[in-house]
Backbone as JSON, one array per atom type, in Angstrom:
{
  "sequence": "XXXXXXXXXXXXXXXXXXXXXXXXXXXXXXXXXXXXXXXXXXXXXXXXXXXXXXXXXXXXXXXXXXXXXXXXXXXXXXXXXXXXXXXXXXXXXXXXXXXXXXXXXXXXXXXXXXXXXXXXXXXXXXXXXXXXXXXXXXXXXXXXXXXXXXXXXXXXXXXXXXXXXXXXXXXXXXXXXXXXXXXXXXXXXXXXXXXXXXXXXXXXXXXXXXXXXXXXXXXXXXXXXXXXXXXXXXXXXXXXXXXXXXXXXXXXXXXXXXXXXXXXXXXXXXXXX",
  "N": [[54.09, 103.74, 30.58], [57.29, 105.57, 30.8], [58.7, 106.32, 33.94], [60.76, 106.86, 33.95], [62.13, 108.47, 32.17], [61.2, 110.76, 32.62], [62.66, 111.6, 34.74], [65.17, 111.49, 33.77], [65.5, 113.2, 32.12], [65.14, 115.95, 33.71], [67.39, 115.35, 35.05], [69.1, 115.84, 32.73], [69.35, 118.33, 32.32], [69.58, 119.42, 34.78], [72.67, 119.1, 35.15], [73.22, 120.37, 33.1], [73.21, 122.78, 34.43], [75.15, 123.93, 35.93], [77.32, 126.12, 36.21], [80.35, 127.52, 37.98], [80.38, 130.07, 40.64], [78.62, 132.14, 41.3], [75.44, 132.65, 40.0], [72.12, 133.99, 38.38], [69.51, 132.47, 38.62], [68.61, 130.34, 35.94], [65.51, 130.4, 33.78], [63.11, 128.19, 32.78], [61.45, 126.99, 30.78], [58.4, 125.04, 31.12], [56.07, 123.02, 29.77], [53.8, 120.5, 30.5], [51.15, 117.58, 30.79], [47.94, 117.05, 32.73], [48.73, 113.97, 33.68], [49.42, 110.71, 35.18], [51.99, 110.23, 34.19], [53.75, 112.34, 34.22], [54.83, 112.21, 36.54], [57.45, 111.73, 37.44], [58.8, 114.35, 36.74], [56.81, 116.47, 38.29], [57.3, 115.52, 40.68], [60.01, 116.21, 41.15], [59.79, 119.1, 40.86], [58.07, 119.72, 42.66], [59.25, 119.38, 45.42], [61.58, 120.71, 44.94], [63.98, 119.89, 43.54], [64.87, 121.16, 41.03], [65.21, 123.94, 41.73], [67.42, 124.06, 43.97], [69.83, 123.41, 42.39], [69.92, 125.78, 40.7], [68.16, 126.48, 38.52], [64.85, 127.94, 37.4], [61.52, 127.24, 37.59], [59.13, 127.76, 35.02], [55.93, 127.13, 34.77], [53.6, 125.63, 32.67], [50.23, 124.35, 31.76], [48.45, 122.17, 29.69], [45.57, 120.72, 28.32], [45.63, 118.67, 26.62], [48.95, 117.83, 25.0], [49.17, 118.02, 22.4], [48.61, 120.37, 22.16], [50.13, 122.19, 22.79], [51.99, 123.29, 20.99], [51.45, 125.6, 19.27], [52.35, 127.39, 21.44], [55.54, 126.86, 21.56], [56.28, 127.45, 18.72], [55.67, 130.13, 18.9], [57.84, 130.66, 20.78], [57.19, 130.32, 23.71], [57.45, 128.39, 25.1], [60.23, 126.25, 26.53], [60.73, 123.22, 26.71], [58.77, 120.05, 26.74], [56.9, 117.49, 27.65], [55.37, 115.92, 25.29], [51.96, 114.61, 23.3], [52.53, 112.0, 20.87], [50.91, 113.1, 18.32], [49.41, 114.0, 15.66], [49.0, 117.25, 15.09], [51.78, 117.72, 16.13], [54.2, 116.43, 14.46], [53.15, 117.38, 12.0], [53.76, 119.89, 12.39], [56.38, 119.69, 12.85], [57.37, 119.17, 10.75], [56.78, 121.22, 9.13], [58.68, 122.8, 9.69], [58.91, 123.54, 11.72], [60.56, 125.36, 14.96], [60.93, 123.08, 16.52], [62.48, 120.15, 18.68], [62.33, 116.59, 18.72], [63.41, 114.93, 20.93], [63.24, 112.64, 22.83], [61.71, 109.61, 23.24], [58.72, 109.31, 25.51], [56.94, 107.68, 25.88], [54.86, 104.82, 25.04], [52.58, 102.37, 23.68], [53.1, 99.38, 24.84], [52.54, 96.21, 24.12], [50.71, 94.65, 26.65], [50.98, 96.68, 28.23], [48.87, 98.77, 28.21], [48.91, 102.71, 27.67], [46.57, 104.0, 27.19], [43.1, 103.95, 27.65], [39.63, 103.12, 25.97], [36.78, 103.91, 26.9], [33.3, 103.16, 27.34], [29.75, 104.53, 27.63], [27.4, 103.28, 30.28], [25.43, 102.68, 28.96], [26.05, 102.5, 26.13], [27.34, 100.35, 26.69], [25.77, 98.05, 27.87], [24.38, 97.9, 25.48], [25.37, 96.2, 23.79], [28.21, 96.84, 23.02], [31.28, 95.62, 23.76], [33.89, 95.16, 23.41], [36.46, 95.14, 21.44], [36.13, 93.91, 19.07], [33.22, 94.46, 18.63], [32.48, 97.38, 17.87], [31.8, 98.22, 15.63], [29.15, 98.62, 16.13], [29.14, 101.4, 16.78], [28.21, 102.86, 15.48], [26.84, 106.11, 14.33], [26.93, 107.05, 16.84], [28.43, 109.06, 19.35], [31.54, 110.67, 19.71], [34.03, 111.27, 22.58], [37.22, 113.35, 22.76], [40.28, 114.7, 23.68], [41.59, 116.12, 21.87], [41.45, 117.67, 18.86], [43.25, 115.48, 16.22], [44.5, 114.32, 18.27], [46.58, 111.56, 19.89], [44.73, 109.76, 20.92], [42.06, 110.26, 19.99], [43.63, 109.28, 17.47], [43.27, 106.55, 18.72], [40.79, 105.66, 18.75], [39.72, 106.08, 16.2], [41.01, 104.8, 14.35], [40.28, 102.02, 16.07], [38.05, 102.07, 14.93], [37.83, 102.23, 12.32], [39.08, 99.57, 11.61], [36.75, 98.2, 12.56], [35.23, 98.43, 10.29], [33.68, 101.2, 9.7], [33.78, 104.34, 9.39], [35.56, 107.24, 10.33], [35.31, 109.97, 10.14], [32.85, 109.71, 9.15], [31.08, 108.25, 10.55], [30.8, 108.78, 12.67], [30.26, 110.95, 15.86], [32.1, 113.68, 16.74], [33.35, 115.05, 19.49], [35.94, 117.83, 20.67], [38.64, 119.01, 22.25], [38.26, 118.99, 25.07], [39.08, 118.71, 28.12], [40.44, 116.19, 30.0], [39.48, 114.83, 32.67], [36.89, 115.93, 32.5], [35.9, 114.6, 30.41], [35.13, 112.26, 31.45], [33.44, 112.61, 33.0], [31.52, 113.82, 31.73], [30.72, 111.24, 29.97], [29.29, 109.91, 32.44], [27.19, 111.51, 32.32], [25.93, 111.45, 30.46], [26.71, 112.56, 27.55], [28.4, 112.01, 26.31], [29.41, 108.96, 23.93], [31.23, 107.35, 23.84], [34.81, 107.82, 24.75], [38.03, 108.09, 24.72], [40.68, 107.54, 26.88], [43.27, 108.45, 29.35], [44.9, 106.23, 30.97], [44.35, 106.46, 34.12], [42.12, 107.79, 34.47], [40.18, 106.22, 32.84], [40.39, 104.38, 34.68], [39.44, 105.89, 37.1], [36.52, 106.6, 35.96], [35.24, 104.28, 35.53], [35.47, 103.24, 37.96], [33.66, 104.65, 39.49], [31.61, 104.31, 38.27], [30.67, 105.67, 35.69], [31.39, 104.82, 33.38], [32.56, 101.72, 31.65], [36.21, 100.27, 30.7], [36.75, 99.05, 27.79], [38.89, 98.9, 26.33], [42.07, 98.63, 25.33], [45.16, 100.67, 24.43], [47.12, 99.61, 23.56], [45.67, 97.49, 22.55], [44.22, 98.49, 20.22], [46.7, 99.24, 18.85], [49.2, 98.21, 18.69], [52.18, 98.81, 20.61], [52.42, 101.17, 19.76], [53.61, 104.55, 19.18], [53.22, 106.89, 22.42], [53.79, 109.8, 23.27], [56.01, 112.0, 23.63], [59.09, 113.83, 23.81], [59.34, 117.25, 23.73], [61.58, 119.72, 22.5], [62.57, 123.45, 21.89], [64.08, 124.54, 19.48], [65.98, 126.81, 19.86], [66.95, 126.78, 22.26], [68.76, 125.3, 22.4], [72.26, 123.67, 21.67], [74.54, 122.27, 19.64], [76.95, 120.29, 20.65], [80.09, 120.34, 18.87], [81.82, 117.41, 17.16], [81.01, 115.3, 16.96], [78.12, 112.48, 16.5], [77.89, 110.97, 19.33], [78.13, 112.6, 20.72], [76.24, 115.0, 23.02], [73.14, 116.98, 23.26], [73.09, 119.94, 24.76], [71.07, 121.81, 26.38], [69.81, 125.2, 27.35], [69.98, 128.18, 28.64], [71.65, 130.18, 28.41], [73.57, 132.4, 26.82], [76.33, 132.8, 27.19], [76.8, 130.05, 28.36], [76.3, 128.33, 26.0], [77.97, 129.06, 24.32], [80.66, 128.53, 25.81], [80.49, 125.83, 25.82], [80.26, 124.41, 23.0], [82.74, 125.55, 22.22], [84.46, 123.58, 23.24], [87.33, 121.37, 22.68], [86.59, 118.65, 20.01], [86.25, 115.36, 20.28], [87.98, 112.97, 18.96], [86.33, 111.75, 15.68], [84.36, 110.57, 13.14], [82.68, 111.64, 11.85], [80.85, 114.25, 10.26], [81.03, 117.55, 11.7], [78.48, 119.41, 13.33], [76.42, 122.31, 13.0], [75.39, 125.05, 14.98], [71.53, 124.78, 15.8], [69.22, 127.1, 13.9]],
  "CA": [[54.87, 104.96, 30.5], [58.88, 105.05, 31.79], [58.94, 107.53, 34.4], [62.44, 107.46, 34.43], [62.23, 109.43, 30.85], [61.35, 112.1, 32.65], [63.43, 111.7, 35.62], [66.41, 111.58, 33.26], [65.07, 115.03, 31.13], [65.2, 116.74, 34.5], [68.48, 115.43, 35.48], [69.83, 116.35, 31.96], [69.2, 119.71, 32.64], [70.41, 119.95, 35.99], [73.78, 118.96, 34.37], [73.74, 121.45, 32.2], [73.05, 124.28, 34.61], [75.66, 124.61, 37.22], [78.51, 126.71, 36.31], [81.07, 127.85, 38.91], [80.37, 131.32, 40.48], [76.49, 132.98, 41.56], [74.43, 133.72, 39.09], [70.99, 134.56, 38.77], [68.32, 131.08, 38.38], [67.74, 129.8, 34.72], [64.54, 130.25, 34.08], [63.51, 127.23, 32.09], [59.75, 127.33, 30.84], [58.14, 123.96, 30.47], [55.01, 122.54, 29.82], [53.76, 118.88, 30.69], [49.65, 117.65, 31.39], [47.64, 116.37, 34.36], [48.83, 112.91, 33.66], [50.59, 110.61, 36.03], [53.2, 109.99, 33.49], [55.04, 113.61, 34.38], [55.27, 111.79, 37.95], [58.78, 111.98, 37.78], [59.05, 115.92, 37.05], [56.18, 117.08, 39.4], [58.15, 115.37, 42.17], [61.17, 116.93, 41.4], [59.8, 120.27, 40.69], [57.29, 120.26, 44.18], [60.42, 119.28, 46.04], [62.28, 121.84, 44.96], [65.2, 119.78, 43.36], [65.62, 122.1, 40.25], [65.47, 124.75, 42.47], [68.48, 123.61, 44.75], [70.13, 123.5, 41.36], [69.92, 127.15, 40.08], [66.62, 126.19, 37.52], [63.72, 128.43, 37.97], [60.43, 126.07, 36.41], [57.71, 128.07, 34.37], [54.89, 125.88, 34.26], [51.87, 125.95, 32.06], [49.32, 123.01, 31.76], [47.65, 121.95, 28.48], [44.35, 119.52, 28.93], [46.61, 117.35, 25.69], [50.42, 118.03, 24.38], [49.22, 118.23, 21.15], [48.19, 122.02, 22.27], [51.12, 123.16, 23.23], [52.64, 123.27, 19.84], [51.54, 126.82, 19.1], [53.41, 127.83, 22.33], [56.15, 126.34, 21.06], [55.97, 128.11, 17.8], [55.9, 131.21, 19.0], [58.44, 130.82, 22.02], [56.67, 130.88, 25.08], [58.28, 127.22, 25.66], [61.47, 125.75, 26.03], [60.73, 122.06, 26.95], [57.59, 120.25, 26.91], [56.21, 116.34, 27.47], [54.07, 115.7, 24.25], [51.28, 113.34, 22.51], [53.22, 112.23, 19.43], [50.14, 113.61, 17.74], [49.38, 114.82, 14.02], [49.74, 118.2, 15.15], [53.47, 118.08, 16.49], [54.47, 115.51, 13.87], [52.89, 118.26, 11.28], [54.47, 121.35, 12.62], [58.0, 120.02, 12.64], [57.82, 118.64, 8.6], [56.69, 122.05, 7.87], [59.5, 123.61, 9.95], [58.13, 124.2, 13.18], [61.6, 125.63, 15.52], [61.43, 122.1, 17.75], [63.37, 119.08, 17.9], [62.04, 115.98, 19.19], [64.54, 114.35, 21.45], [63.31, 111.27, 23.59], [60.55, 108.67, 23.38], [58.11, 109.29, 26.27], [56.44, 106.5, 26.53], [54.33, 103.99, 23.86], [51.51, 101.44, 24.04], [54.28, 98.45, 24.36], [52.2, 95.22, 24.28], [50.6, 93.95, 27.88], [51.67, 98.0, 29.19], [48.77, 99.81, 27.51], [48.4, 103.31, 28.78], [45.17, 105.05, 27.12], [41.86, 103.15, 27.2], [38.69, 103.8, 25.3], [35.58, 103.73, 27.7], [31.81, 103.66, 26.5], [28.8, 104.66, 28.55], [26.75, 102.55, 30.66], [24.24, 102.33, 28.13], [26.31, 101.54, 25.25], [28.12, 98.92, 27.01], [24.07, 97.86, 27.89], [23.65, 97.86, 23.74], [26.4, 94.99, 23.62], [29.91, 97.36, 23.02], [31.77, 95.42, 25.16], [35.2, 94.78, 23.04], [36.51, 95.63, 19.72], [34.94, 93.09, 18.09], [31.76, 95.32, 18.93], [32.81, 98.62, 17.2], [30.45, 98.64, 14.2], [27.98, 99.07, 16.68], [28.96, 102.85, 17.76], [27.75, 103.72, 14.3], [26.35, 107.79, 14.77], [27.34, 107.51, 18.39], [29.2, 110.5, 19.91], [33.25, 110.29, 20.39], [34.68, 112.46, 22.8], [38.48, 113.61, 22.97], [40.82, 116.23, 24.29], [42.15, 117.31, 21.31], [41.16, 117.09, 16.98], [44.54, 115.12, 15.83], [45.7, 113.9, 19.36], [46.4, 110.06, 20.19], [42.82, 109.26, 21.45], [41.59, 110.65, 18.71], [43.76, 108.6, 16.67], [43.02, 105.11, 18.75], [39.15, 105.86, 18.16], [39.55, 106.21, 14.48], [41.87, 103.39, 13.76], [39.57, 101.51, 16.28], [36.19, 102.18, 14.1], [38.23, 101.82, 10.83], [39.25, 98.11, 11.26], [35.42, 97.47, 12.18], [34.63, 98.63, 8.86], [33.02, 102.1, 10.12], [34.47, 105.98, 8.71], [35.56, 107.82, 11.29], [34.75, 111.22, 9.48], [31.66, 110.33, 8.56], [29.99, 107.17, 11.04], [30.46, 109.26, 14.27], [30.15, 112.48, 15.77], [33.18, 114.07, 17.29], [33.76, 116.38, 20.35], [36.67, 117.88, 20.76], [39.1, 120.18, 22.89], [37.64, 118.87, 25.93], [39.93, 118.14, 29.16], [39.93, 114.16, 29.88], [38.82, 114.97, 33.6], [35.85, 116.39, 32.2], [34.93, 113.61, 29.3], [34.86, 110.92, 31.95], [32.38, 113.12, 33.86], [30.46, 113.48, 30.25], [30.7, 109.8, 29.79], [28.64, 109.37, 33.03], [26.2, 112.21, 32.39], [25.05, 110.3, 28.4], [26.35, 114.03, 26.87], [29.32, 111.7, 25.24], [28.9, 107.77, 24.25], [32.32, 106.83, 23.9], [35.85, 108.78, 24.97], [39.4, 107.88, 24.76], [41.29, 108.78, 28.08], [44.52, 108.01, 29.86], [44.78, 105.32, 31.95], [43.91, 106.53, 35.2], [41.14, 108.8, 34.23], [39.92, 105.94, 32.67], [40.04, 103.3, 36.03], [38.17, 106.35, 37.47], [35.49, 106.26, 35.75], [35.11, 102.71, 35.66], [35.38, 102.91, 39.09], [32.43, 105.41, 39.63], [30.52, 103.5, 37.5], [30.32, 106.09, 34.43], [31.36, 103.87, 32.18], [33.5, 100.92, 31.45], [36.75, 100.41, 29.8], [36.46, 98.46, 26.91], [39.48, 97.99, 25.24], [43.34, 99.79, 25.78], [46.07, 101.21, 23.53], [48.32, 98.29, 23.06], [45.68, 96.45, 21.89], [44.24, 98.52, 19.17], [47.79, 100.25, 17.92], [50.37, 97.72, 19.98], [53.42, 99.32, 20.15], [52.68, 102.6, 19.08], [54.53, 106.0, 20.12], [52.26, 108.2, 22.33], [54.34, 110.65, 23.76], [57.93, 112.59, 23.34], [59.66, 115.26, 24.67], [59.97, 117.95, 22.36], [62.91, 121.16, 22.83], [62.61, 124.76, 21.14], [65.33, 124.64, 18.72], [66.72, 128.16, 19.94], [67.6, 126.71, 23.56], [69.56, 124.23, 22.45], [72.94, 124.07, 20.96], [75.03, 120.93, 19.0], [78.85, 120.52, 20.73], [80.78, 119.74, 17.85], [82.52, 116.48, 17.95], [80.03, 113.58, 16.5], [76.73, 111.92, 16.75], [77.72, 110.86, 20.29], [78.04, 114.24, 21.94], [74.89, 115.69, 23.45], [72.67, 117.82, 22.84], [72.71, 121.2, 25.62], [69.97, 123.03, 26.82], [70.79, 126.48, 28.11], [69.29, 129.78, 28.28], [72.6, 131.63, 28.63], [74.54, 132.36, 25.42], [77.38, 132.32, 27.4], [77.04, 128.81, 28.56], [75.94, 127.88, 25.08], [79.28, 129.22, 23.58], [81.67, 127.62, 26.46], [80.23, 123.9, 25.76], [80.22, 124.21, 21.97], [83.89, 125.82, 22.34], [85.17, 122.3, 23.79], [87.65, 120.54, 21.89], [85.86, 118.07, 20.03], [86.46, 114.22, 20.48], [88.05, 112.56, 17.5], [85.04, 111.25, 15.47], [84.59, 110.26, 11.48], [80.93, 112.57, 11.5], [80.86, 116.09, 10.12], [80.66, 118.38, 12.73], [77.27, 120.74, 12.73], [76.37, 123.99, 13.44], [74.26, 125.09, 15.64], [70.51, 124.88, 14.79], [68.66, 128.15, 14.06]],
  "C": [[56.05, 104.87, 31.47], [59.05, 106.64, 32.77], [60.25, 108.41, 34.73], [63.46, 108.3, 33.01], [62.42, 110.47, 31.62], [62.18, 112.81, 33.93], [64.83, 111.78, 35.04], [66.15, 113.45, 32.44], [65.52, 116.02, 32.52], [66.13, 116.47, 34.79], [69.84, 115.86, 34.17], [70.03, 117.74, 32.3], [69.87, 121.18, 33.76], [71.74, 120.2, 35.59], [74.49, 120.0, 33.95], [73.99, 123.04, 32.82], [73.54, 124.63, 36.08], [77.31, 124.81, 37.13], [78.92, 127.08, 37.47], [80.53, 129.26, 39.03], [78.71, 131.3, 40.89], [76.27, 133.6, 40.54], [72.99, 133.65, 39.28], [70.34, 132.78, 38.3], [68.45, 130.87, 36.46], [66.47, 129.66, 35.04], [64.45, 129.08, 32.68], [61.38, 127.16, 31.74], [59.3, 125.69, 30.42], [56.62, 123.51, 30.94], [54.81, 120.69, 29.87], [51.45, 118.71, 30.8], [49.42, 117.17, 32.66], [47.74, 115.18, 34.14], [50.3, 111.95, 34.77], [51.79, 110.21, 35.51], [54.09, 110.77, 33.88], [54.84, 113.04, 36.02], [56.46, 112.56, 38.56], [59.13, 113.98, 38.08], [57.96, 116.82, 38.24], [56.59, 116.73, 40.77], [59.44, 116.37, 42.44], [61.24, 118.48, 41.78], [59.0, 120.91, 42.22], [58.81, 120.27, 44.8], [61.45, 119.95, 46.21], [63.82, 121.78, 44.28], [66.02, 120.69, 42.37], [65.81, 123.21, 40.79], [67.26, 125.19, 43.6], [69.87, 124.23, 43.6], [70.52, 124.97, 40.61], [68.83, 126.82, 38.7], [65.48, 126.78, 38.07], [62.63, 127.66, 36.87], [59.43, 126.95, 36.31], [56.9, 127.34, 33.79], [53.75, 126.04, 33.32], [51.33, 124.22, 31.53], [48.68, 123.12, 30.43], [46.78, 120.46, 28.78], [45.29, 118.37, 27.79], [47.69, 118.17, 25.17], [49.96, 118.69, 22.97], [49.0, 120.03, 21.02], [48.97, 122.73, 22.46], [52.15, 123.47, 21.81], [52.47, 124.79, 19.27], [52.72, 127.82, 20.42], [54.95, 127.96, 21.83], [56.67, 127.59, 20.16], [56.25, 129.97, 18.14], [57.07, 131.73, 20.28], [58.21, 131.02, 23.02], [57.19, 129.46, 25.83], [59.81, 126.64, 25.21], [61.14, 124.14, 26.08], [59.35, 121.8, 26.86], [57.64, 118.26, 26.65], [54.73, 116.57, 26.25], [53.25, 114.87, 23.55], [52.2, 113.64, 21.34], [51.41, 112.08, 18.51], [50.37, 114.37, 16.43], [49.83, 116.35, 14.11], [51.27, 118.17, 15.08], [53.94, 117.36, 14.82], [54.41, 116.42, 12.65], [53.62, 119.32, 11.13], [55.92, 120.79, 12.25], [58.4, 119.37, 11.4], [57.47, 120.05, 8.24], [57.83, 123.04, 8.5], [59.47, 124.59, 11.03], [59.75, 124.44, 14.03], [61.13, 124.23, 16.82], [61.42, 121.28, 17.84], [62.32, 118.13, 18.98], [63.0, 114.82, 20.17], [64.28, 112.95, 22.35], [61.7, 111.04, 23.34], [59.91, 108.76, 24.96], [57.25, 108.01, 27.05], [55.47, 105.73, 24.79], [53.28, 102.67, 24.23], [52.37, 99.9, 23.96], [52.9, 97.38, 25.03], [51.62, 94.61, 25.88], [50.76, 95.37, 28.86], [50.44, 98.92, 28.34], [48.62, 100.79, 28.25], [47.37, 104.25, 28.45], [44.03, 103.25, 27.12], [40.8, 103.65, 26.3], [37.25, 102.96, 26.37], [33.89, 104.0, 26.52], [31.0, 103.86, 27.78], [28.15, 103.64, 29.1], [25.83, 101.69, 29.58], [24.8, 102.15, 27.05], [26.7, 100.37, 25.75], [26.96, 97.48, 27.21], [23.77, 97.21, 26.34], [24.34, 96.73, 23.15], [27.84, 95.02, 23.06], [30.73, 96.72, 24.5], [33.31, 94.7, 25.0], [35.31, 95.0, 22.05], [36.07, 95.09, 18.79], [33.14, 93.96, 17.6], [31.56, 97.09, 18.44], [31.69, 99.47, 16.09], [29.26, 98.66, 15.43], [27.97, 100.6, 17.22], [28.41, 103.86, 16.47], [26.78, 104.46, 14.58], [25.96, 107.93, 16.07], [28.55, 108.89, 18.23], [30.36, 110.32, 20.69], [33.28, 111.57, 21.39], [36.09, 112.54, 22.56], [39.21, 114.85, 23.15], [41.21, 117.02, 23.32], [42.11, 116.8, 19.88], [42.98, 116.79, 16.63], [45.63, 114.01, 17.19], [46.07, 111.83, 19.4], [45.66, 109.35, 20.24], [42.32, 109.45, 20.8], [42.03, 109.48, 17.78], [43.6, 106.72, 16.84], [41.43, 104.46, 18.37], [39.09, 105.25, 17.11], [40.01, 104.94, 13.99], [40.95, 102.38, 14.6], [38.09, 100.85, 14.84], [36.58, 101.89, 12.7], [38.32, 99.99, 10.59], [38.11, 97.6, 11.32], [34.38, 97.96, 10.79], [33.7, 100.23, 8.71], [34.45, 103.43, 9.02], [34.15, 106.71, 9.91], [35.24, 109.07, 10.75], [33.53, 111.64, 9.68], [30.42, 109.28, 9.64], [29.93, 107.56, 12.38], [30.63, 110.69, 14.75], [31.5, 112.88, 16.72], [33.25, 115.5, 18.15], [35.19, 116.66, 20.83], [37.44, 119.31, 21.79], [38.3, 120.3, 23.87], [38.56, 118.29, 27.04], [39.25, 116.62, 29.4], [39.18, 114.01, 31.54], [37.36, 114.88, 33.11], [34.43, 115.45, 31.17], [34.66, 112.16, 29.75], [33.45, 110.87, 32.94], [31.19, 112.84, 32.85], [29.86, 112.12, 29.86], [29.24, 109.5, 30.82], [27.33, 110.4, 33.06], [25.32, 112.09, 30.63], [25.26, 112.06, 27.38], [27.18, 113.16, 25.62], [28.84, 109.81, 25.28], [30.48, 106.63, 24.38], [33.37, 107.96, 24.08], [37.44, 107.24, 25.2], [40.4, 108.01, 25.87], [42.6, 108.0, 28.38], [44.22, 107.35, 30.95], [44.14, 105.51, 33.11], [42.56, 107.57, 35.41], [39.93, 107.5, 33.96], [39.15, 104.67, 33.67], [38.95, 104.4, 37.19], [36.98, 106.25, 37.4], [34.6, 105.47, 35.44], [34.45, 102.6, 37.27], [33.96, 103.58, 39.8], [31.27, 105.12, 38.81], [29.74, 104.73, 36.39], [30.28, 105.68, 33.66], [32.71, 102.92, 32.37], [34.89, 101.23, 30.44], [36.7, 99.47, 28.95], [37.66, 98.19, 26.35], [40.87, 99.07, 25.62], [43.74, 99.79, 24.35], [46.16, 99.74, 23.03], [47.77, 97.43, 22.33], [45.32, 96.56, 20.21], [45.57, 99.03, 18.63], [48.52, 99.64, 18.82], [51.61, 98.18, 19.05], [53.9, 100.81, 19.71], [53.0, 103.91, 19.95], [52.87, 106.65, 20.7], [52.14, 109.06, 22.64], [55.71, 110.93, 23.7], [58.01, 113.68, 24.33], [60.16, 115.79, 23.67], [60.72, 119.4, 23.35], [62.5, 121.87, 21.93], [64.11, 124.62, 20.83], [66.48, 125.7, 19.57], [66.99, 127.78, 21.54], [68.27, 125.63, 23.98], [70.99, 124.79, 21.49], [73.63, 122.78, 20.41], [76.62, 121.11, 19.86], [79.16, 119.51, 19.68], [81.41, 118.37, 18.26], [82.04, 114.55, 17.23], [78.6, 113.44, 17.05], [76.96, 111.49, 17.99], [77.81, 111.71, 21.08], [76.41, 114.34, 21.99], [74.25, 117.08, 23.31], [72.41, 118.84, 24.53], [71.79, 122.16, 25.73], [70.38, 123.98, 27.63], [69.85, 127.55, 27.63], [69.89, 130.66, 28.47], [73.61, 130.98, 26.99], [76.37, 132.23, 25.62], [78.16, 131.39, 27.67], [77.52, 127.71, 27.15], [77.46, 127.53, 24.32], [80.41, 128.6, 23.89], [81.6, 125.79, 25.81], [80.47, 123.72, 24.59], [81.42, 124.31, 21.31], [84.59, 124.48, 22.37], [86.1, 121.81, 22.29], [87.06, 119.45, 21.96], [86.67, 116.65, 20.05], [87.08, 113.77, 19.3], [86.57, 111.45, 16.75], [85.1, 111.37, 13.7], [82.97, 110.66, 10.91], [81.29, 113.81, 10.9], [80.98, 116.55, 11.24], [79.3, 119.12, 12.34], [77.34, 121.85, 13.71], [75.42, 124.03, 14.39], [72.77, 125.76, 15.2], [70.16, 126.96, 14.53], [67.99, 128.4, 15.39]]
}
């Protein structure tokens, strides 16, 4: 995971939000999880740099991204680090109000960053690499969230060993990843999915092993974005190389979009809904 995604998201922002003159804070609502991927923004935001800035940060925590998509939906977020999960991916084909704007991070080859752990006692039963899969047949998955990433490295896991994820294992779900590494070592779950460092935890505490990462079953694959609420963004005319503005003043919105635009051989667009 590039932490300097999200060290650039927060310095876009800043950018955007220091007109001439005192005014009152932007408040800027954004959601992220307990993962050390949002490194970058929980430094900035303890520290106080958006603050300095004129950015007031409304935080809210989701145990996986994929949850915050009703938020979303109904406007209680403007910004948000997310699993590129079935949910999100779902909502915005059927017309969900929010854009997806940067690659977060991805299982790039030799960099994975989820693992899939098993319990003592499967790992005991001879699960001890993907080769070993068809053996979790009507074992008990856990994961944080029905549709999320982990969910989907499981499935695609148990599929290539010839298993049905539907129907050859049992599935718990909407369970924080803290919590399913604890499960792991108390035999409630037999296998779980977690994020990297959740996962060297409980390795390390001897709940269970990791067995096998991202990269190797799904190398390469997206497993996080940064998604925007349509309605706190605006397009400056001009071309596909202008940028996209985040703003929570209509007056800002209107100045930037005002600009004479660049010469450019694009349409111009409007601004979204």
């Amino acid at each position: 995971m590039n932490v300097r995604l999200i060290v650039g998201i927060a310095l876009a922002l800043l950018h955007f939000s220091c007109p001439s003159g005192v005014q009152a804070a932007d408040v800027v609502r954004v959601s992220d999880g307990p993962f050390v991927s949002g490194g970058g923004y929980y430094i900035a935001r303890d520290k106080g740099y958006f603050q300095k800035l004129g950015i007031e940060i409304q935080h809210r925590e989701f145990i996986d991204g994929s949850l915050a998509v009703p938020s979303f939906v109904s406007g209680e977020l403007d910004i948000a680090g997310m699993t590129a999960a079935a949910g999100l991916l779902n909502s915005v084909a059927k017309g969900a109000p929010l854009l997806i704007i940067l690659d977060r991070g991805h299982n790039r080859p030799g960099y994975g960053y989820t693992v899939t752990s098993v319990s003592q006692e499967v790992y005991e039963q001879g699960v001890r690499s993907l080769a070993d899969f068809a053996k979790l047949k009507g074992k008990r998955v856990g994961v944080a969230a029905l549709g999320s990433i982990n969910q989907y490295n499981v499935a695609l896991a148990l599929t290539k060993a010839g298993l049905d994820p539907a129907k050859d294992v049992q599935w718990t779900v909407n369970v924080p990843q803290p919590d399913l590494m604890k499960m792991l070592g108390q035999k409630q779950v037999d296998v779980t999915d977690l994020a990297y460092q959740f996962g060297f935890f409980a390795q390390n505490n001897k709940w269970g092993p990791m067995i096998a990462t991202g990269d190797e079953i799904a190398p390469g694959t997206a497993i996080a974005t940064f998604a925007v609420r349509k309605r706190a963004m605006c397009v400056i005319p001009g071309g596909h190389r202008q940028k996209w503005t985040l703003t929570q003043r209509p007056g800002w919105c209107a100045w930037r979009c005002s600009r004479k635009p660049r010469a450019s051989l694009s349409t111009p667009r409007s601004p979204p809904p």
